[in-house]
OpenMM code with the backbone's topology and positions (N, CA, C; nanometers):
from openmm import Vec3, app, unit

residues = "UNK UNK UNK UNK UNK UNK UNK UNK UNK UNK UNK UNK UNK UNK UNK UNK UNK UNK UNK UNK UNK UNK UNK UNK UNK UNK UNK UNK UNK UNK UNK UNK UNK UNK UNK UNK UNK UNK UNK UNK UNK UNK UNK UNK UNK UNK UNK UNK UNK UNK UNK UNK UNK UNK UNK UNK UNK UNK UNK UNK UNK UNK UNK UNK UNK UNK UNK UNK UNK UNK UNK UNK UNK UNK UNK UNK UNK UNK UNK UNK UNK UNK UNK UNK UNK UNK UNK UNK UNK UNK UNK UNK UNK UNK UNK UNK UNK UNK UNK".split()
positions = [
    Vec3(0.2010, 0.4138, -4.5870),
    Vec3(0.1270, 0.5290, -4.5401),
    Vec3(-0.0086, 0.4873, -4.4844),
    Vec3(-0.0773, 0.3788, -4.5747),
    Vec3(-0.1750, 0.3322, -4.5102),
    Vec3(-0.2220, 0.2301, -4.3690),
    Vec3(-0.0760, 0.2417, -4.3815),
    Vec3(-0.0701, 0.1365, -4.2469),
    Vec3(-0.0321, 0.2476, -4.1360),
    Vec3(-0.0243, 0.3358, -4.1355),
    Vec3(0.0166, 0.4344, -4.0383),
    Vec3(-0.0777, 0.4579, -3.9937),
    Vec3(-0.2143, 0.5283, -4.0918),
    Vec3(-0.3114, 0.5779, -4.0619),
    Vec3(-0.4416, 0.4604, -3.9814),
    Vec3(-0.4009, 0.3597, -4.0292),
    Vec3(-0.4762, 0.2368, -3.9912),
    Vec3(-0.4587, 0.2317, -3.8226),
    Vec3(-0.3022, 0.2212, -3.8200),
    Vec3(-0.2383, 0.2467, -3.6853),
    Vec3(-0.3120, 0.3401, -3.6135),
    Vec3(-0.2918, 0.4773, -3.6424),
    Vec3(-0.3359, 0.6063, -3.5585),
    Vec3(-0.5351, 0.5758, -3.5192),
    Vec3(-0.5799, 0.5367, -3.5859),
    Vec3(-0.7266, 0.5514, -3.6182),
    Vec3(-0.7642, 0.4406, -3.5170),
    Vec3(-0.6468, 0.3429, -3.4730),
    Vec3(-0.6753, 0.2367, -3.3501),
    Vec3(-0.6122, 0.2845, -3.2191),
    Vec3(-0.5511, 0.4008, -3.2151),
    Vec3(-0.5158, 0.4712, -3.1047),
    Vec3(-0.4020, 0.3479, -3.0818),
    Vec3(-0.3257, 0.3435, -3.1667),
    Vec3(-0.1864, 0.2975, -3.1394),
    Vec3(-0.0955, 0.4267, -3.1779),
    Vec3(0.0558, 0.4331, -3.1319),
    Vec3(0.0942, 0.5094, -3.0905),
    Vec3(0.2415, 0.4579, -3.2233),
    Vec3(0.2353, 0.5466, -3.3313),
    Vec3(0.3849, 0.5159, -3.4368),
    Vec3(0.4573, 0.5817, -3.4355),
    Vec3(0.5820, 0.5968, -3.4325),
    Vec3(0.6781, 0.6779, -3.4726),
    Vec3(0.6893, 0.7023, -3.6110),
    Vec3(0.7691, 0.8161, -3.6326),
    Vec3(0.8054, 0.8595, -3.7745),
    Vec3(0.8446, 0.7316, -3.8715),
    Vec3(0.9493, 0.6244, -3.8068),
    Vec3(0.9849, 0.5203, -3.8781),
    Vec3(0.9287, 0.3983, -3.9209),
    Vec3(0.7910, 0.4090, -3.8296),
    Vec3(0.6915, 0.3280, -3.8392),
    Vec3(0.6362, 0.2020, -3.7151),
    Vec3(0.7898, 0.2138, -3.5877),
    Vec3(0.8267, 0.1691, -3.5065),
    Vec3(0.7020, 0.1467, -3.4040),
    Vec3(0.6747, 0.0777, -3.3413),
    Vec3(0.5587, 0.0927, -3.2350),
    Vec3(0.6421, 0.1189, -3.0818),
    Vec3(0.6574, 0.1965, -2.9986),
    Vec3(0.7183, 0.1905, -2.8771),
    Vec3(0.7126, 0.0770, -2.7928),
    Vec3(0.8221, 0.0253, -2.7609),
    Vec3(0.7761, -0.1052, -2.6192),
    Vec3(0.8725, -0.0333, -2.5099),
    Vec3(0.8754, 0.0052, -2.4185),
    Vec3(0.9179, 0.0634, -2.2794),
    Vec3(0.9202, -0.0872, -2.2100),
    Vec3(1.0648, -0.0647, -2.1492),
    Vec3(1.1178, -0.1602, -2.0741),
    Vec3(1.0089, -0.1524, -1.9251),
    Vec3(0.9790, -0.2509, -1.8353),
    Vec3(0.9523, -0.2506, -1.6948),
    Vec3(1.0457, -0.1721, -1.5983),
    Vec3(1.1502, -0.1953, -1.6260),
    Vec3(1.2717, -0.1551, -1.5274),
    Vec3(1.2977, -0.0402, -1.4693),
    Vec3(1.2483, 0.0187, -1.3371),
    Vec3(1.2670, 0.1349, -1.2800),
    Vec3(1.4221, 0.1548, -1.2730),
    Vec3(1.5216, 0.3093, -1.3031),
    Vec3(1.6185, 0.2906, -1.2545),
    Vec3(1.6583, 0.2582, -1.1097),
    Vec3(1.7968, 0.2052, -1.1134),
    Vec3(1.8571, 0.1418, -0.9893),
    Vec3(1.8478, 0.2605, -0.8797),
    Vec3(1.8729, 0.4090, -0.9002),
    Vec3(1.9017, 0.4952, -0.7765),
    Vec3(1.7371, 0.4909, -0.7346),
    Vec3(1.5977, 0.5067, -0.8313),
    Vec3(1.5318, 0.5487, -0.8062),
    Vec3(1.4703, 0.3923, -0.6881),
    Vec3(1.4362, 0.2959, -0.7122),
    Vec3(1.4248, 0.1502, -0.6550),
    Vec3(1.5139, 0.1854, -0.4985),
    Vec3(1.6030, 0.2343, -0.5120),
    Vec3(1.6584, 0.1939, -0.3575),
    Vec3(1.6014, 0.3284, -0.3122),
    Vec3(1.5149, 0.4458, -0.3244),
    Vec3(1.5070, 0.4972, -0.2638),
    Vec3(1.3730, 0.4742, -0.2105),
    Vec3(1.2960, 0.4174, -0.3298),
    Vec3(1.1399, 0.4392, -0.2779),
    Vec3(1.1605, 0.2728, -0.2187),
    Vec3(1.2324, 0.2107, -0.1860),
    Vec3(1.2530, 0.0770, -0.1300),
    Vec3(1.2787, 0.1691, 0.0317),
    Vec3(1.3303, 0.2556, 0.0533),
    Vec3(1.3569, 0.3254, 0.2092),
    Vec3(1.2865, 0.3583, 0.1950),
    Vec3(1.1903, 0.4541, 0.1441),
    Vec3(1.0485, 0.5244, 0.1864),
    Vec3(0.9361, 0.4386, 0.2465),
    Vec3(0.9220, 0.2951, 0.1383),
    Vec3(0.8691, 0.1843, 0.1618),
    Vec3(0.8831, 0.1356, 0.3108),
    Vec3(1.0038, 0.0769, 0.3530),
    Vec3(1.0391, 0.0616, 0.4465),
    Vec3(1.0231, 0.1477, 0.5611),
    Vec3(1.0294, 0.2334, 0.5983),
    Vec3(0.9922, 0.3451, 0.6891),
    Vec3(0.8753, 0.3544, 0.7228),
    Vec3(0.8057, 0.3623, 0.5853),
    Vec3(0.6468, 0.3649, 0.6134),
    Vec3(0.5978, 0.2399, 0.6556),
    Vec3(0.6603, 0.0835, 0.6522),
    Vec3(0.5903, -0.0105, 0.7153),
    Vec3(0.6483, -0.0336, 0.8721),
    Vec3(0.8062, 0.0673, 0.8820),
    Vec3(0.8235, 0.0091, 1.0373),
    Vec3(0.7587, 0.1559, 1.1067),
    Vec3(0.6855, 0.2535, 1.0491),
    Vec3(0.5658, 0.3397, 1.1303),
    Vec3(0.4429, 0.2636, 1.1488),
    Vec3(0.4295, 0.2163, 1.0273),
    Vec3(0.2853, 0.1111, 1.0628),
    Vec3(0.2906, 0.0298, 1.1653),
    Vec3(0.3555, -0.0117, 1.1535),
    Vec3(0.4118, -0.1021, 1.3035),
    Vec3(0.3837, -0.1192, 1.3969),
    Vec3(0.4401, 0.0522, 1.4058),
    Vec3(0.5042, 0.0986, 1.5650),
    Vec3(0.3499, 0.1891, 1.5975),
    Vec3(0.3143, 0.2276, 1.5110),
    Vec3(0.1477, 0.3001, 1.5022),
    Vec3(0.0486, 0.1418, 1.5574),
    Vec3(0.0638, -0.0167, 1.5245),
    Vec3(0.0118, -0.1064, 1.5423),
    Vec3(0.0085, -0.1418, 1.6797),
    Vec3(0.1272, -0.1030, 1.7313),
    Vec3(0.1477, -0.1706, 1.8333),
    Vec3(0.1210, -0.0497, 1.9739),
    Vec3(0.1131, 0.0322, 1.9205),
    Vec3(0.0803, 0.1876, 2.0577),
    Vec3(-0.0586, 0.2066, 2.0066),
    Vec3(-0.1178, 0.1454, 1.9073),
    Vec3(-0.2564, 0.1380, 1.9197),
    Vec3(-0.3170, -0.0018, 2.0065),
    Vec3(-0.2507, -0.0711, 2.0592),
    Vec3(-0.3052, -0.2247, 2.0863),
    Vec3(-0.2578, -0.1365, 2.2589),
    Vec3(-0.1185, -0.1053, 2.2626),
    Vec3(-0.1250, -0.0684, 2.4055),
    Vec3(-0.1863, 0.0248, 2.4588),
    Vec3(-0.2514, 0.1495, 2.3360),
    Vec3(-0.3163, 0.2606, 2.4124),
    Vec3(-0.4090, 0.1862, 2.4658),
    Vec3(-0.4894, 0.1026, 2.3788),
    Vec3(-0.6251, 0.0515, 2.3996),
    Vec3(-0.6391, -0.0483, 2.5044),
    Vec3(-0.5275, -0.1244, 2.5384),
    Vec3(-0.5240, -0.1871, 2.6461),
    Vec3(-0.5409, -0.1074, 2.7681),
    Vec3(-0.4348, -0.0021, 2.7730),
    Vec3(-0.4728, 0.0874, 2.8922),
    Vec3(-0.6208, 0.1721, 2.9452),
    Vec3(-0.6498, 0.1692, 2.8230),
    Vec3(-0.7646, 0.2437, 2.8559),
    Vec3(-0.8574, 0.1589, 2.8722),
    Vec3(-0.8669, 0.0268, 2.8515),
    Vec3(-0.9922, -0.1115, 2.8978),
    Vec3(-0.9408, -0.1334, 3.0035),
    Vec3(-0.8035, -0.1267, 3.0990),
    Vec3(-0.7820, -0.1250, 3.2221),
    Vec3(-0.8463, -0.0314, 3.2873),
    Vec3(-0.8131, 0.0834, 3.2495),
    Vec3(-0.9061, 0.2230, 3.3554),
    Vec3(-1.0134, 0.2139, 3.3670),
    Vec3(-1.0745, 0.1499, 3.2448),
    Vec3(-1.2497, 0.1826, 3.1982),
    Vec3(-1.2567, 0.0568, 3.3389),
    Vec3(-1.2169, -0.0406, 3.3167),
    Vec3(-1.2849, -0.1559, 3.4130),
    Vec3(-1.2456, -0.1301, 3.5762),
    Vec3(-1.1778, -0.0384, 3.5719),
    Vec3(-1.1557, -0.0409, 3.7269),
    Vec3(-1.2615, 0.0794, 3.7723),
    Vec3(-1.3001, 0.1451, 3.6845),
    Vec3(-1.3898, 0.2840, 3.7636),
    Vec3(-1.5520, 0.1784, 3.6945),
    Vec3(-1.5714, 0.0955, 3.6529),
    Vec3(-1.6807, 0.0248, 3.6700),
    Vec3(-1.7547, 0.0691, 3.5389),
    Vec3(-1.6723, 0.1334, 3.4392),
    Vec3(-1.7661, 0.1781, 3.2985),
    Vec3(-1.7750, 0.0058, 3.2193),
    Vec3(-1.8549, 0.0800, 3.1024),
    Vec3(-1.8952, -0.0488, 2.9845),
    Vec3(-1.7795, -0.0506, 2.9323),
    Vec3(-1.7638, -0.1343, 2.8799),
    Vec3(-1.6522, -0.1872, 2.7885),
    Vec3(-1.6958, -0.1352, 2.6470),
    Vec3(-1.6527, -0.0581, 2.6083),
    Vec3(-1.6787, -0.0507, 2.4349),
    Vec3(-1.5403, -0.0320, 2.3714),
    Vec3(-1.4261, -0.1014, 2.4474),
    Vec3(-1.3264, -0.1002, 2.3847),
    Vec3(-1.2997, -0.1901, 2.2974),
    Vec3(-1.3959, -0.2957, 2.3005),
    Vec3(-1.3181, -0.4415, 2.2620),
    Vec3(-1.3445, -0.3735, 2.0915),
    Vec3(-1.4410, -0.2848, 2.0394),
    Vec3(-1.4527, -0.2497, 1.9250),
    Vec3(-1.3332, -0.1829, 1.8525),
    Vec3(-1.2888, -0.0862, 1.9139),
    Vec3(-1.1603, -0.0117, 1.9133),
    Vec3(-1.0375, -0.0973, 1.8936),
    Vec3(-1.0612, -0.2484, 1.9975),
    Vec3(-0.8965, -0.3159, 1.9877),
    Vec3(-0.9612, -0.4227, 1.8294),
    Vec3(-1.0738, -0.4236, 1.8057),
    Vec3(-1.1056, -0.4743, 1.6353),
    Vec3(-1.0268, -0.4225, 1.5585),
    Vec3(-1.0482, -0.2731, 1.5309),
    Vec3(-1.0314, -0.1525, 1.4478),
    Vec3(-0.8890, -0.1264, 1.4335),
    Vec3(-0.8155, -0.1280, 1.5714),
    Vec3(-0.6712, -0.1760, 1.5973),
    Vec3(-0.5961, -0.2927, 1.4862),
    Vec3(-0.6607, -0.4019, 1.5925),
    Vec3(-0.5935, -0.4993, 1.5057),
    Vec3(-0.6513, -0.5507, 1.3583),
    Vec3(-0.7688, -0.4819, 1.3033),
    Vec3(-0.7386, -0.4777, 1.1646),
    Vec3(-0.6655, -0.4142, 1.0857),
    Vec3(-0.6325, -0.2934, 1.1612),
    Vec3(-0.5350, -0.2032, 1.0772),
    Vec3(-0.4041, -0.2985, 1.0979),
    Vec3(-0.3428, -0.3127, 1.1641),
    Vec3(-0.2565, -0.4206, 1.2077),
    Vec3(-0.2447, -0.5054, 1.0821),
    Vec3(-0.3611, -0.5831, 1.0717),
    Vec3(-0.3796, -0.6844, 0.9375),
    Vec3(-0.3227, -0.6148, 0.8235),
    Vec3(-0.4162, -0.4864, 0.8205),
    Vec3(-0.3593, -0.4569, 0.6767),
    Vec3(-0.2218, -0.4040, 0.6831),
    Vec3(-0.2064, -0.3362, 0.7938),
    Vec3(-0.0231, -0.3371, 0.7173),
    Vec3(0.0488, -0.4387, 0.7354),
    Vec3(0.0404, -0.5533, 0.7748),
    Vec3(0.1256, -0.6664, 0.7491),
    Vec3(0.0810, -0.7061, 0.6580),
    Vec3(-0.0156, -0.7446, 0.5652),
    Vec3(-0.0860, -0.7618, 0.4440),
    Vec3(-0.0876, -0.7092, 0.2982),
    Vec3(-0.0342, -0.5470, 0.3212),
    Vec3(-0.0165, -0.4926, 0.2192),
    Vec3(0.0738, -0.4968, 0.1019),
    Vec3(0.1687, -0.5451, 0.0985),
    Vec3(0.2733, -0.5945, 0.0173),
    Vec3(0.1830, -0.6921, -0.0861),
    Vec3(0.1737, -0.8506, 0.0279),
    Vec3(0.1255, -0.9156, -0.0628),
    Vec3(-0.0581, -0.9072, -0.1393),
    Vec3(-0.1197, -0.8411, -0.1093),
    Vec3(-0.1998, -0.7852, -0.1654),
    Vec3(-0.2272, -0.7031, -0.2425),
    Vec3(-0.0843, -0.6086, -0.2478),
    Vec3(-0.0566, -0.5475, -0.3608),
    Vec3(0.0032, -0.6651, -0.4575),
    Vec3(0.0730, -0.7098, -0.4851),
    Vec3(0.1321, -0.8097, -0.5000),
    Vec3(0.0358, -0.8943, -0.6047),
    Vec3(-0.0429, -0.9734, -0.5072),
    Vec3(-0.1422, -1.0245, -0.5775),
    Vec3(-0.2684, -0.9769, -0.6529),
    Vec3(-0.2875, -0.8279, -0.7277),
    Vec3(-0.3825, -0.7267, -0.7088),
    Vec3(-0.2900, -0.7257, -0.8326),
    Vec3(-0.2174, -0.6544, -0.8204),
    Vec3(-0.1364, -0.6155, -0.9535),
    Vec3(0.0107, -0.6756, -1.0080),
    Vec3(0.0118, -0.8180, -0.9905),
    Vec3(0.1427, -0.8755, -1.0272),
    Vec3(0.1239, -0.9478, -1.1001),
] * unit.nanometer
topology = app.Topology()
chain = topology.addChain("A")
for resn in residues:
    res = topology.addResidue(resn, chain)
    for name in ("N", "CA", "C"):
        topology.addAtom(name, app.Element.getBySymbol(name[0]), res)
């Protein structure tokens, strides 16, 4: 009994039998293949968002330079291709962050 209360008073967590809970890691199998497609989807939008951001921005440093404006695109194709970085990056940075 005294070891129960010892337990509770350290904000550990006992069962009636005296048992301490250990919970497996293991997501179920249906749930893994789905958020594995959600996953997936969302990095081939990143992508495709990476790559119509590199061509919007190209087009528009073409127009800008032919009517004779400043260039303040090259900031924009930064901003571009860092986002770029991070979604090719994100996996293993999650990865290494919390693995």
């Amino acid at each position: 009994m005294l070891d129960k209360l010892v337990a509770k008073a350290h904000g550990t967590v006992v069962l009636a039998d005296g048992d301490v809970p250990n919970p497996t890691r293991d997501a179920p199998g249906a749930l893994t293949g789905k958020v594995d497609t959600v996953l997936g989807i969302l990095a081939w939008a990143g992508t495709a968002a990476g790559v119509a951001g590199v061509l919007i921005t190209g087009a528009m440093m073409a127009i800008s330079m032919r009517r004779g404006e400043g260039s303040e695109h090259m900031g924009r194709l930064g901003m571009v291709l860092g986002g770029c970085v991070l979604v090719a990056t994100a996996g293993p940075v999650v990865t290494f962050v919390f693995g």
